[in-house]
C-alpha positions in Angstrom: 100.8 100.4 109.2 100.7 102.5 106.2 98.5 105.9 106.2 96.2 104.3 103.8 95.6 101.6 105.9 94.5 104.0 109.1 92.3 105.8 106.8 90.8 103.0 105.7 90.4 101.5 109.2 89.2 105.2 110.3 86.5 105.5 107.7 85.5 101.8 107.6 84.4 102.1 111.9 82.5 105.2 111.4 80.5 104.0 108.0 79.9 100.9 109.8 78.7 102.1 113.2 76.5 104.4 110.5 74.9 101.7 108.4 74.7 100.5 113.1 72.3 103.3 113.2 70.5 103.5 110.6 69.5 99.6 110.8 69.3 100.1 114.4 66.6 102.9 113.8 64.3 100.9 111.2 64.5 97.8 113.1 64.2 98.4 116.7 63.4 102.5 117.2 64.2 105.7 115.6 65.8 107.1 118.8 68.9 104.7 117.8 69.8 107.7 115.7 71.0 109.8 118.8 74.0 107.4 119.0 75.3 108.9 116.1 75.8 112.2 118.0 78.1 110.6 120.2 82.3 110.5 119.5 82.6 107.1 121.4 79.8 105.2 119.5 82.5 105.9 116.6 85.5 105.1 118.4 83.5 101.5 119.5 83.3 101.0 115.7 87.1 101.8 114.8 88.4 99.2 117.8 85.9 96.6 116.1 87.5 96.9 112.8 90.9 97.0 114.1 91.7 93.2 113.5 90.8 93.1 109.4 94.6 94.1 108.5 95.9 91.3 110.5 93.1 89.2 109.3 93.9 89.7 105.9 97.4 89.5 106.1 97.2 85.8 107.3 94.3 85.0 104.8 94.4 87.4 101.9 91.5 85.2 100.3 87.9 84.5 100.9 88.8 83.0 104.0 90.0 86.0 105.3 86.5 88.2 104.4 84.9 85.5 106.2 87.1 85.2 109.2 87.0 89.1 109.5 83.2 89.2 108.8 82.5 86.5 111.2 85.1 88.2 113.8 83.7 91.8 113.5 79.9 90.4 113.7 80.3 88.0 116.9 83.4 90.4 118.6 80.5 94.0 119.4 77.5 91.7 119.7 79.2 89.8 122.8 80.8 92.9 124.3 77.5 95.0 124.2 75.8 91.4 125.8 78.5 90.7 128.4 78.7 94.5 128.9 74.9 95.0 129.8 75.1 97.6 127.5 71.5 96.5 125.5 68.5 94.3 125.9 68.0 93.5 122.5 67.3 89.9 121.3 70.4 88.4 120.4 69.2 87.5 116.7 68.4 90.7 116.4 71.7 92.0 118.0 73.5 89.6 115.4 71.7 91.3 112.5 72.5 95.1 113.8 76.4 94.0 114.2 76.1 92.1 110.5 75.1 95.4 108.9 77.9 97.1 110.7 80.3 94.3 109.8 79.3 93.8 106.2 79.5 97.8 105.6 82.8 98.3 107.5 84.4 95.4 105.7 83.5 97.1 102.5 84.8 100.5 103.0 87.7 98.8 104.3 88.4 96.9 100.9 87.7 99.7 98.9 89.6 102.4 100.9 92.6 99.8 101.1 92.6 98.1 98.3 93.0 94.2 97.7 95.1 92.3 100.1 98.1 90.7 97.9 99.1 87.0 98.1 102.3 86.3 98.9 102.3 83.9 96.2 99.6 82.4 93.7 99.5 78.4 94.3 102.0 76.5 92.2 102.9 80.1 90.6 105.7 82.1 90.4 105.4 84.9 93.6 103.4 87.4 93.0 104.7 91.2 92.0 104.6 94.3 94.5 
């Protein structure tokens, strides 16, 4: 794992379990900002994340941003429900864990760039 890569995994957990927060306080109660006082609501957000580099190392493509946004959207919402950790309604759960998921996988691509293809489909390989 390169240093880019864990910065981008580090900022892409806490920006997501931000974006959490915030759509947590419009949506269900403003005293879902307190979380964001608390080191292990970030740390919860950085384990989430962890599987994009894998995921997109397999599926550099569209398939791969939809694996990984599919993955980090269903992976908190079950451990929070099979954890007792909130009564929430689930399609509201799914929502709160979407926002997360959609923002983290963001700040992931942007902080660590495009994944590269091992090679383009009936095309020479592609350069590093």
């Amino acid at each position: 794992m390169t240093p880019r890569t864990a910065l981008a995994l580090l900022l892409a957990g806490i920006v997501g379990m931000v974006a959490y927060a915030l759509a947590a306080a419009l949506l269900v109660d403003s005293a879902q900002l307190s979380l964001l006082a608390k080191p292990a609501f970030y740390l919860v957000g950085i384990f989430f994340v962890l599987p994009a580099p894998v995921v997109y190392r397999f599926l550099p493509d569209a398939r791969g941003a939809a694996l990984a946004l599919a993955l980090m959207t269903l992976m908190p919402a079950l451990a929070s429900k099979l954890g007792g950790e909130t009564m929430l309604a689930w399609h509201v759960l799914l929502a709160l864990t979407f926002v997360y998921a959609l923002t983290a996988l963001v700040v992931y691509r942007l902080v660590a760039g495009a994944p590269k293809a091992a090679r383009a489909p009936g095309g020479p390989p592609a350069e590093d």
